[in-house]
C-alpha positions as CSV (number, residue, x, y, z in Angstrom):
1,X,-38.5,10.4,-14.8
2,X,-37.9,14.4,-14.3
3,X,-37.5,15.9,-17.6
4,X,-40.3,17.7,-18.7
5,X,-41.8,17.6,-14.7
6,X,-42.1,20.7,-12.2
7,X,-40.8,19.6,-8.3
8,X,-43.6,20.3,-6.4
9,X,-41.8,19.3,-3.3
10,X,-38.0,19.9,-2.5
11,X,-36.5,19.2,1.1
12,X,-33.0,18.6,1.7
13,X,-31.3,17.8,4.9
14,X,-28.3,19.9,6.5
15,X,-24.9,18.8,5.7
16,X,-21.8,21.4,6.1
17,X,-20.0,18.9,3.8
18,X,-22.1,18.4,1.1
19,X,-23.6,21.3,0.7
20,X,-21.5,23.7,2.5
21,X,-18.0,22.9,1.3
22,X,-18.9,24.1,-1.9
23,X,-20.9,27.3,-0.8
24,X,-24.5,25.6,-0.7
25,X,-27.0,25.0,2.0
26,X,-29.8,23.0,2.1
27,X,-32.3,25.9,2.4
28,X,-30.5,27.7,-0.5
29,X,-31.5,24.3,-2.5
30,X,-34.9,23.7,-1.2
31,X,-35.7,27.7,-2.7
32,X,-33.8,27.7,-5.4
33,X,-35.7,24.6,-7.4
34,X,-39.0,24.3,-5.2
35,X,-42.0,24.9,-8.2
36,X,-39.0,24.9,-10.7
37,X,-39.5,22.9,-14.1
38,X,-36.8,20.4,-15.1
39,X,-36.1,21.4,-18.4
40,X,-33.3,18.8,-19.0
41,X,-30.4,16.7,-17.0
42,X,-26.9,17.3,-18.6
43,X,-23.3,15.4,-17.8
44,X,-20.0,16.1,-18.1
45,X,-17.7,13.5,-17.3
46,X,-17.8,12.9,-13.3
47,X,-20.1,16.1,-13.1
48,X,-24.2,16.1,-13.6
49,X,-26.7,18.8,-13.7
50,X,-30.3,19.6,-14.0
51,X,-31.5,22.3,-16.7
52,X,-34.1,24.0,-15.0
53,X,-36.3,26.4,-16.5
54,X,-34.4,29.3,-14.8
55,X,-30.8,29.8,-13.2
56,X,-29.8,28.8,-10.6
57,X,-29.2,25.0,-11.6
58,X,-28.4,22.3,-9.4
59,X,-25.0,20.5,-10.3
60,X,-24.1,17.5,-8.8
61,X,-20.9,15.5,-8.1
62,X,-21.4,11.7,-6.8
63,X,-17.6,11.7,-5.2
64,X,-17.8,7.9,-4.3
65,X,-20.6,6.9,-3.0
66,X,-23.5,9.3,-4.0
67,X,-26.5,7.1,-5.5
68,X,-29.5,8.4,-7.1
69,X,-32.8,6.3,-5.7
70,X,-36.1,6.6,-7.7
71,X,-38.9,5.3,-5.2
72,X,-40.5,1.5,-5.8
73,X,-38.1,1.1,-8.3
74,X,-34.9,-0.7,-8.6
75,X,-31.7,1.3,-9.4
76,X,-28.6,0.5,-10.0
77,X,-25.8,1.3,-7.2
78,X,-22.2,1.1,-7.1
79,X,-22.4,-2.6,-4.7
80,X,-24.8,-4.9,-5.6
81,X,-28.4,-3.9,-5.5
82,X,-29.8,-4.0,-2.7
83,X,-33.4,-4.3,-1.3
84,X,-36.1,-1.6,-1.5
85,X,-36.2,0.2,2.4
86,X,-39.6,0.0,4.0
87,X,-39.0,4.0,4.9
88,X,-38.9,7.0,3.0
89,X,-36.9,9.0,2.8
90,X,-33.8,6.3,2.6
91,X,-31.0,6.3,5.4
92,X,-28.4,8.9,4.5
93,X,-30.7,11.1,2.4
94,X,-29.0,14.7,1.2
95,X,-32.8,15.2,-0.1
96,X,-35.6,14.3,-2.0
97,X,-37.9,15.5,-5.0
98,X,-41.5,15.1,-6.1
99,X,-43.0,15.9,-8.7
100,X,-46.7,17.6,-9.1
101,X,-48.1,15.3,-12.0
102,X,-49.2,12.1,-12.2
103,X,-48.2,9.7,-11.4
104,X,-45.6,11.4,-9.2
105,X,-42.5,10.4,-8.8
106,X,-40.6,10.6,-6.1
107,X,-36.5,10.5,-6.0
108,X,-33.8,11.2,-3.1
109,X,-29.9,11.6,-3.0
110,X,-28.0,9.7,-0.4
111,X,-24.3,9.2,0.7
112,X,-23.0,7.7,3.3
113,X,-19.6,8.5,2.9
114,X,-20.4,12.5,2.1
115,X,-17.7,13.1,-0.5
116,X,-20.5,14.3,-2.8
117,X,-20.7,17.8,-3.4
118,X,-24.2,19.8,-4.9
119,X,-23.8,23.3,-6.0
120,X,-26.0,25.7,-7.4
121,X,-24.7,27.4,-10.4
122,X,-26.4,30.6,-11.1
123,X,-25.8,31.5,-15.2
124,X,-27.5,30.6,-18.5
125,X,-28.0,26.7,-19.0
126,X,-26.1,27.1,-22.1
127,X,-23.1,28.3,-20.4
128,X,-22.9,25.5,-17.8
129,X,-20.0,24.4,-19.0
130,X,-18.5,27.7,-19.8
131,X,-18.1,28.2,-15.5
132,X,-16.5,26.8,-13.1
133,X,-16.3,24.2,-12.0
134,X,-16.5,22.6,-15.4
135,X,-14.6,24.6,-17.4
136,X,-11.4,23.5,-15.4
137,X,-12.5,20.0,-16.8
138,X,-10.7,18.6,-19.7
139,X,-12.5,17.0,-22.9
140,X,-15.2,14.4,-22.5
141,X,-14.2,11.3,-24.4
142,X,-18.1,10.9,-24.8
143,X,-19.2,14.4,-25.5
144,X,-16.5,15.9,-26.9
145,X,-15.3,13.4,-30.1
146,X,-14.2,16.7,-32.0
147,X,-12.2,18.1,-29.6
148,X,-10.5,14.4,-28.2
149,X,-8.7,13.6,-31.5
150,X,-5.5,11.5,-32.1
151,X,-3.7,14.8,-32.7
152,X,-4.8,16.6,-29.5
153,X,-3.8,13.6,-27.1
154,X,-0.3,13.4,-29.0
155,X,0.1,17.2,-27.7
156,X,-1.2,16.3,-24.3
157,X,1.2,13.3,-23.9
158,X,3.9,14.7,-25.3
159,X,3.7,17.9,-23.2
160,X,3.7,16.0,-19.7
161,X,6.5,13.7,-18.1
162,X,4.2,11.7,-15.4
163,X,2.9,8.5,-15.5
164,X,0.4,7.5,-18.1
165,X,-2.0,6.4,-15.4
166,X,-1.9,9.3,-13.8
167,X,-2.6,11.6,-16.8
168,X,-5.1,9.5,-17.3
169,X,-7.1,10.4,-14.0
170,X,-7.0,13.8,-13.8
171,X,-9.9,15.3,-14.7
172,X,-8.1,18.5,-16.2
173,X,-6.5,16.7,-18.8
174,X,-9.4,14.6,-19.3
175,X,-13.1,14.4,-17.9
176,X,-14.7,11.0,-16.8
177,X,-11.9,8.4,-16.8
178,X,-11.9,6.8,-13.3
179,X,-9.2,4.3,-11.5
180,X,-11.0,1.3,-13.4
181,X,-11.8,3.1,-16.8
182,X,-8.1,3.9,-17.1
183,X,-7.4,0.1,-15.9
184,X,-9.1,-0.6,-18.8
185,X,-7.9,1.3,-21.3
186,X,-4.7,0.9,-20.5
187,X,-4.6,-3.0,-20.7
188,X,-6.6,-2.6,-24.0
189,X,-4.2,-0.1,-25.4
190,X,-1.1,-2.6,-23.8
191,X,0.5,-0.1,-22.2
192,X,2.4,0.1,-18.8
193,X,0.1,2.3,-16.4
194,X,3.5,3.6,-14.7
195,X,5.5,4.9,-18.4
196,X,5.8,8.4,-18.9
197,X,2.9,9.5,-20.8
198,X,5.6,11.3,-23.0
199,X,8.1,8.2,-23.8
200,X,5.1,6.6,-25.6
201,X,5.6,5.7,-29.3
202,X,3.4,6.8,-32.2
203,X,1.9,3.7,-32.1
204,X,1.1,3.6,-28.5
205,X,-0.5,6.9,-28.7
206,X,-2.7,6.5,-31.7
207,X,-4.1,2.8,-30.0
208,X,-4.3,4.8,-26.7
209,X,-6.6,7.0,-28.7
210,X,-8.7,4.2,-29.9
211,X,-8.9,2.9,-26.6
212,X,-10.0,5.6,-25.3
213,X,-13.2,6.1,-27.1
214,X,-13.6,2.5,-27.0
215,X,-13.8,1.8,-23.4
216,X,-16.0,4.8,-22.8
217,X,-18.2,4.8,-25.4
218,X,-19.0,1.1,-24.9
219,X,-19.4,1.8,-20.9
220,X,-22.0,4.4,-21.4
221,X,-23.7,2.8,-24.4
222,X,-24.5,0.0,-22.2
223,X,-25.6,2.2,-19.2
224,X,-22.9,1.0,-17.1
225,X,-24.6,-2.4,-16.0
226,X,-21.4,-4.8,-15.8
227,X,-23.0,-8.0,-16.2
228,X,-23.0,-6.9,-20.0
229,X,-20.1,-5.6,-20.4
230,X,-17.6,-7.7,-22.4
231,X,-15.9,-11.6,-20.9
232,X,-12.2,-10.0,-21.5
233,X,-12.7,-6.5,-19.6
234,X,-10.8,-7.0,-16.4
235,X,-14.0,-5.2,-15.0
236,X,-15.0,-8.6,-14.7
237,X,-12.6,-10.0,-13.2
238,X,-10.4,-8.1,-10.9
239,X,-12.8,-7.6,-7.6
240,X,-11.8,-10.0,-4.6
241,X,-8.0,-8.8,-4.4
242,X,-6.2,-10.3,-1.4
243,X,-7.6,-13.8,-1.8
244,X,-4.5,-15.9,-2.1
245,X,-6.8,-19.0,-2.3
246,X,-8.4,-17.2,-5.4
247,X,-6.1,-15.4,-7.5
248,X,-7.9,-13.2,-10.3
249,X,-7.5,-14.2,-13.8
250,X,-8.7,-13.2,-17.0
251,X,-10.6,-15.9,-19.2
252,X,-7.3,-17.2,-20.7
253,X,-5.7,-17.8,-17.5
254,X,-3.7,-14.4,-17.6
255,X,-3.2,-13.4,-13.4
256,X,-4.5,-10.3,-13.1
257,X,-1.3,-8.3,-10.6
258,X,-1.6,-5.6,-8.6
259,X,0.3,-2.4,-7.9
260,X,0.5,1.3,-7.1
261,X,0.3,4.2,-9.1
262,X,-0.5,8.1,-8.1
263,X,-1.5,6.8,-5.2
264,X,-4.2,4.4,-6.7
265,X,-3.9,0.4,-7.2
266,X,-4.0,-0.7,-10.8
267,X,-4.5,-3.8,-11.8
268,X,-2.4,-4.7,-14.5
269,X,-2.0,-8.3,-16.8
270,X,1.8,-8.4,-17.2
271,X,2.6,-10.2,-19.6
272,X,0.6,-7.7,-22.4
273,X,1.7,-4.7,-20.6
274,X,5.1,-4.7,-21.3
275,X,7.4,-1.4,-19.8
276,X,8.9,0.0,-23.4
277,X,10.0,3.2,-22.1
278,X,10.5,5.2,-18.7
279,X,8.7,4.5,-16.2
280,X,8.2,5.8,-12.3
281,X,9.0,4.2,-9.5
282,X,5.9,2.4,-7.9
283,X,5.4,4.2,-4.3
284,X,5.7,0.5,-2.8
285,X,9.4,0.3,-4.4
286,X,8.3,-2.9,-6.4
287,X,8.9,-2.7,-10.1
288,X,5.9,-2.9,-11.4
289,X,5.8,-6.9,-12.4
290,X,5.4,-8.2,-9.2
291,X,2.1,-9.1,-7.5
292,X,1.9,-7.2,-4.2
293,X,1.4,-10.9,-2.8
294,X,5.2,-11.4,-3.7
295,X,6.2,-7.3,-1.8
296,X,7.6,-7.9,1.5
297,X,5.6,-6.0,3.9
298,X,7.7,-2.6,5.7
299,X,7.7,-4.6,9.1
300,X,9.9,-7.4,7.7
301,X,12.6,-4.2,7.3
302,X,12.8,-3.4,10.8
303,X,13.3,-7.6,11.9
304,X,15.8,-7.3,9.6
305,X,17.9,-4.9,11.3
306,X,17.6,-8.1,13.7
307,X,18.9,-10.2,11.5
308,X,15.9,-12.1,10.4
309,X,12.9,-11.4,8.0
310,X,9.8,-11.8,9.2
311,X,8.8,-14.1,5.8
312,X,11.1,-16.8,5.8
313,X,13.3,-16.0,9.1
314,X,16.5,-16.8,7.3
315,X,19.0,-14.8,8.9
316,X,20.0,-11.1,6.7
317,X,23.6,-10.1,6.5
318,X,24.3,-7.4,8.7
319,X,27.7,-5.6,9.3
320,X,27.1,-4.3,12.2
321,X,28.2,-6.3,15.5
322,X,25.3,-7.9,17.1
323,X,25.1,-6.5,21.0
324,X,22.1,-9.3,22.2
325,X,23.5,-11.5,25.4
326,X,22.4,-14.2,23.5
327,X,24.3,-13.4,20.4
328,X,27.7,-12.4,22.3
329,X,27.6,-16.2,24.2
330,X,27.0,-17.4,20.6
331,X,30.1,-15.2,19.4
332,X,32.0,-16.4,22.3
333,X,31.5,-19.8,21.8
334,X,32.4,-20.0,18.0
335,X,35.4,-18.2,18.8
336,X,36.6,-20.7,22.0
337,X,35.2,-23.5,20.1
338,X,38.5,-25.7,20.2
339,X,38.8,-24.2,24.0
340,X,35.4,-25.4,25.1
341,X,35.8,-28.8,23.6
342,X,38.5,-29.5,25.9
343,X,37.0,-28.3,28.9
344,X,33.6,-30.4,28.5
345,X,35.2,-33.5,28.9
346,X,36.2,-32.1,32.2
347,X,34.4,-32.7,35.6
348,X,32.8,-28.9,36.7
349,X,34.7,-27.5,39.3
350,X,34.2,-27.1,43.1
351,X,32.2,-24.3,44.5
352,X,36.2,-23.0,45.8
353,X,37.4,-23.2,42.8
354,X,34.3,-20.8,41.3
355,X,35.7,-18.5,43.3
356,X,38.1,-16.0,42.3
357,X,40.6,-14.3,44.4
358,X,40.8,-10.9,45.0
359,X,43.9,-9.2,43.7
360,X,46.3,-6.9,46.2
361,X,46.5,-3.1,44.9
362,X,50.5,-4.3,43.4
363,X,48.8,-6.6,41.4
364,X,49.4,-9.7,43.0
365,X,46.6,-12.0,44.1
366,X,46.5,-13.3,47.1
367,X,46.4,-17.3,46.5
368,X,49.5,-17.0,45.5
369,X,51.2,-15.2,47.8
370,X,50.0,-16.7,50.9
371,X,50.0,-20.8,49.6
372,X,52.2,-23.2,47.3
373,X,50.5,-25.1,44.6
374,X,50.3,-28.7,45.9
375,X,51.4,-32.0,44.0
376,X,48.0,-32.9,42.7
377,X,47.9,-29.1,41.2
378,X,51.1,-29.8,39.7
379,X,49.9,-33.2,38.2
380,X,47.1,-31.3,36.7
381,X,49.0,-28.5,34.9
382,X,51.4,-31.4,33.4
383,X,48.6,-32.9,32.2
384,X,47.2,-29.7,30.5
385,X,50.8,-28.6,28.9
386,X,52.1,-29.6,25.5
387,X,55.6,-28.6,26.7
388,X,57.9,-27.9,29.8
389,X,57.5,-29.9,33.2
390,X,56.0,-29.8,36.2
391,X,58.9,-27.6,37.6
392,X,58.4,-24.8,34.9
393,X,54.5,-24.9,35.7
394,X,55.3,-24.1,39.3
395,X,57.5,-21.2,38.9
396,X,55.4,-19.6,35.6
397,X,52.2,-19.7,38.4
398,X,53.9,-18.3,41.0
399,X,54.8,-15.1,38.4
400,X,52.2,-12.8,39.0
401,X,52.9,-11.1,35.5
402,X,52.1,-14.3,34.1
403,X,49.4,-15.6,35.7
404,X,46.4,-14.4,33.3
405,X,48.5,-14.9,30.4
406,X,49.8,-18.9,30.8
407,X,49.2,-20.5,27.7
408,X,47.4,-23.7,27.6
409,X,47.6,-26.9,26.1
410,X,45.6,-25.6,23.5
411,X,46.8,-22.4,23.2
412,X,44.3,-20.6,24.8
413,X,44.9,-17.8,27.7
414,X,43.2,-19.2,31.3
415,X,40.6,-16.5,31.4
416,X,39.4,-18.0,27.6
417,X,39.8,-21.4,29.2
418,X,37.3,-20.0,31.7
419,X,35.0,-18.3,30.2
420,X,35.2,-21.8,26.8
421,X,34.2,-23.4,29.9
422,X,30.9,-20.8,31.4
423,X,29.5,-21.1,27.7
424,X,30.2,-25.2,27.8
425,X,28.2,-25.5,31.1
426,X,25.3,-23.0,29.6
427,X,24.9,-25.5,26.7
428,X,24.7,-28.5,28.6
């Protein structure tokens, strides 16, 4: 649509991020290809230029959104496709182009998310590649066949010690392999996207080759339009993650899991990619096999410092003591049990007897220096006592050293009979 066409018309809008984080405004950009000829339009793995038919040359980056619209036409865009706007320029143009013949044609740039970046690189067209910023780029697995062999990637595994998936992405080692390219690849080579790229055998490496090229090749050949790409590519199959009602599954019924690597989610089939070597720890702290369904989220570790998950709610060991009101009645009760048992068959007593009497500064309380335990009291005590008699209650009563520390039928002190008997109440 533009090789072979002079832009009579070149207007780009302001932005300090696409333009300017790269040291480009749009007025340098409107001059520098305004009644230029496009000689040709070059790529380099994530990277795309026009050849114009003299420096400087406008090279483009897409980041993740950027979409290149050709007016009345339909293009393809990284959603689905959507209608034709009834204004031009589109919404979130970075700028626009027409051409002076006939029929012109008329294209714009847009991104809404502005991680795109457009340069102007000012050298000879055949030494686009020779500056930066693509000369920091690795081979393209595309472009560069020659340089990409079996023996160069051996070198480049061998020489790293990070995760294959990661190696994969960075466009230094390689150019153009994206989070779902080296999904791909990976899965069609069978290898783990989390083992060291340098613990892979001679035979993982030279399929990883293959794959390579085969995956990339086969994406570009077909213009990148996915509804031709092939039944078993987990391109197909892997959008939608999250819907528990819908797992995602390859045609044979193989679950397509999920998990995190370099800071990106792969999507992996377990059961072909099998861990044979060293592998890094996934940043969730899952091993790699499990489904992030199956991960329990960070909150639950924070309910379980409560005792309880916030999954299942079954209780979590914990070796510290537990300081809740709730939990200390709960201690105190499994600890009194036998105590409270024999209390709750017991009428509650009087508002008096509630009461407790103030001890004098010797230590003595009061109710028993000033009265004498009556008959009925007596009765009582013999009742509650495995041994001695009624006599032996009286004077152990009237001890004031003793007093607190009576044993009871049971066993128990009188301030555990007491306090068997709070808990008791509470329950009922």
């Amino acid at each position: 649509r533009l090789v072979g066409k002079t832009l009579a018309v070149v207007k780009a809008e302001p932005d300090d991020k696409v333009f300017g984080k790269v040291g480009t405004s749009a007025a340098e950009f409107e001059k520098a290809l305004t009644g230029k000829k496009v000689v040709d339009a070059r790529q380099q793995g994530k990277y795309f230029w026009l050849v114009m038919s003299s420096p400087p040359h406008p090279l483009f980056h897409f980041g993740m959104a950027g979409w290149w619209k050709i007016r009345n036409e339909e293009t393809a865009y990284y959603r689905s496709a959507k209608p034709d706007e009834p204004t031009w320029p589109p919404k979130y143009w970075k700028f626009t182009l027409e051409t002076a013949e006939e029929p012109k044609s008329e294209h714009a740039f847009i991104d809404f998310r502005r991680f795109s970046r457009i340069r102007l690189v000012d050298c000879a067209a055949e030494d686009m590649r020779k500056v930066s910023p693509l000369k920091e780029n690795g081979p393209d697995p595309v472009l560069d066949k020659d340089v990409l062999t079996e023996e160069w990637l051996v070198r480049k595994l061998q020489s790293k010690h990070i995760p294959i998936k990661a190696l994969l992405l960075d466009q230094a080692n390689i150019s153009g392999i994206g989070n779902w390219v080296g999904d791909e690849l990976l899965l069609d080579a069978k290898i783990h996207p989390e083992q060291y790229s340098n613990t892979l055998t001679a035979a993982q490496m030279k399929q990883l080759h293959k794959s390579i090229h085969y995956v990339c090749s086969t994406a570009v050949e077909l213009r990148a339009e996915s509804d031709k790409f092939p039944e078993t590519w987990l391109f197909k199959h892997r959008w939608g993650k999250g819907k528990k009602d819908d797992p995602q599954r390859l045609p044979n019924g193989e679950r397509i899991k999920f998990l995190t690597v370099g800071g990106r989610t792969s999507a992996i089939i377990p059961s072909i990619q099998k861990k044979t070597g060293e592998v890094a720890a996934d940043v969730n702290g899952t091993n790699g096999d499990e489904d992030e369904d199956d991960i329990k989220p960070k909150k639950a570790k924070k309910s379980a410092k409560k005792g309880k998950t916030e999954d299942d709610g079954e209780t979590a060991p914990d070796n510290k003591p537990n300081k809740t009101p709730r939990s200390k009645k709960r201690a105190v009760k499994e600890e009194d049990d036998e105590a409270a048992a024999s209390v709750e068959d017991q009428p509650p007593p009087s508002k008096k007897a509630k009461s407790k009497p103030k001890a004098e500064p010797n230590g003595t309380s009061n109710a028993h220096n000033n009265t004498k335990p009556t008959k009925a009291s007596t009765r009582k005590r013999a009742q509650e006592a495995s041994k001695g008699s009624a006599k032996a209650d009286k004077s152990e009563e009237q001890d004031p050293e003793t007093a607190e520390t009576r044993p009871s039928a049971k066993g128990e002190s009188s301030s555990g009979r007491r306090r068997s008997a709070r808990v008791s109440n509470a329950a009922k």
